[in-house]
C-alpha positions in Angstrom: 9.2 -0.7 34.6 6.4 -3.1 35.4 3.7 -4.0 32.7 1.3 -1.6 34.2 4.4 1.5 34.1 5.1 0.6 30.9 1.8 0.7 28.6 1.4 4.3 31.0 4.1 5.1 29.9 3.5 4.5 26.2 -0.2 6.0 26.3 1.9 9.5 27.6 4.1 9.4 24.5 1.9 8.5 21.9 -0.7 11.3 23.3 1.9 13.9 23.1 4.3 12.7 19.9 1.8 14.9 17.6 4.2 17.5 16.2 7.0 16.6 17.8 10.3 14.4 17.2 10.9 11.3 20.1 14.4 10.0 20.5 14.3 6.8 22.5 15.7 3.6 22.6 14.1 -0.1 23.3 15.4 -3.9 23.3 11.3 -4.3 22.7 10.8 -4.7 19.0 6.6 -4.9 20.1 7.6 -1.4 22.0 8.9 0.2 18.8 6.7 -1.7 17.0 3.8 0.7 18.9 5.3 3.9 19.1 7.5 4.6 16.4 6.7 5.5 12.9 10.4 5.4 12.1 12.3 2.7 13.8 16.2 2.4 13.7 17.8 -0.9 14.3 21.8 -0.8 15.5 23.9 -3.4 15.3 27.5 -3.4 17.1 26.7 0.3 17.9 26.3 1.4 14.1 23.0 2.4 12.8 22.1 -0.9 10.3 18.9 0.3 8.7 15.6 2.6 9.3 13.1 2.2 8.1 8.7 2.3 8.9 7.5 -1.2 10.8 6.0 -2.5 8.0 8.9 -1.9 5.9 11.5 -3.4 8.2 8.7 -7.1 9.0 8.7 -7.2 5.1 12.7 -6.9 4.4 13.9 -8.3 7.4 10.8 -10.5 9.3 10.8 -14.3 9.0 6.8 -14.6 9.8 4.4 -14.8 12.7 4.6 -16.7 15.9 0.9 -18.2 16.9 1.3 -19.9 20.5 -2.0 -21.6 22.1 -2.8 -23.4 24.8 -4.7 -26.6 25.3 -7.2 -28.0 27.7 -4.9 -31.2 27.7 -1.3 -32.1 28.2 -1.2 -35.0 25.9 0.4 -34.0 22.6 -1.9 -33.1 20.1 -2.1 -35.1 16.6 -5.1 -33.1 14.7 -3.6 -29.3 14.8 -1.1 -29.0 12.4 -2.6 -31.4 9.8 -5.3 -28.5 9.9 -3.4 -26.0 9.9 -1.4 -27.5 6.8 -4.4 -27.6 5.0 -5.7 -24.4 5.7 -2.3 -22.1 5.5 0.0 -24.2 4.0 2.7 -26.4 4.2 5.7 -24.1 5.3 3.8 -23.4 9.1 6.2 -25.0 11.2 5.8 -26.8 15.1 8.3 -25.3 17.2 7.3 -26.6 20.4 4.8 -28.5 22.4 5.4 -28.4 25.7 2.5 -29.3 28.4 -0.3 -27.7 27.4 1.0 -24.9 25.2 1.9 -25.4 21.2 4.3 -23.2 19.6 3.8 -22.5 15.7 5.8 -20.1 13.1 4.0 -18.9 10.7 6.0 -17.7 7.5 4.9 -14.3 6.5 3.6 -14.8 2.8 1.3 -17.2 4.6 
């Protein structure tokens, strides 16, 4: 489906899943993320655990991922000391590529 198909798509379910039980299955975590209230997670075909979203980004979830993009290609030396000061020194630089910058953000930040 393209981007358009798909959040149609999603609008439809989540307009008609009052009252009723929806079966599906997604490789998008941001897809079940939306629509389900319970999500399963298999693993090597075997059910691995269920549980609500926020549930399963506390127990299992390793943080936030921030990406922005800058005006300039030229690799940027004020961000992160910012950032540092302001969340904490666990935010980690995963990439700077061109003009975007990549950050994780650990989730008891």
């Amino acid at each position: 489906m393209d981007l358009d198909a798909r959040r149609h798509m999603w609008e439809c379910l989540k307009k008609h899943k009052k009252n009723k039980i929806i079966l599906m299955s997604t490789h998008y975590m941001d897809e079940a993320d939306i629509l389900g209230d319970r999500i399963g997670i298999m693993v090597g075909g075997k059910l691995s655990c269920v549980g609500s979203s926020i549930f399963l980004k506390t127990k299992f979830g390793l943080g936030f991922n921030m990406n922005l993009v800058k005006q300039s290609t030229e690799q940027n030396q004020v961000l992160m000391p910012f950032i540092h000061e302001n969340l904490g020194p666990k935010v980690i630089l995963t990439s700077e590529i061109q003009s975007e910058i990549c950050i994780k953000i650990p989730t008891e930040y």
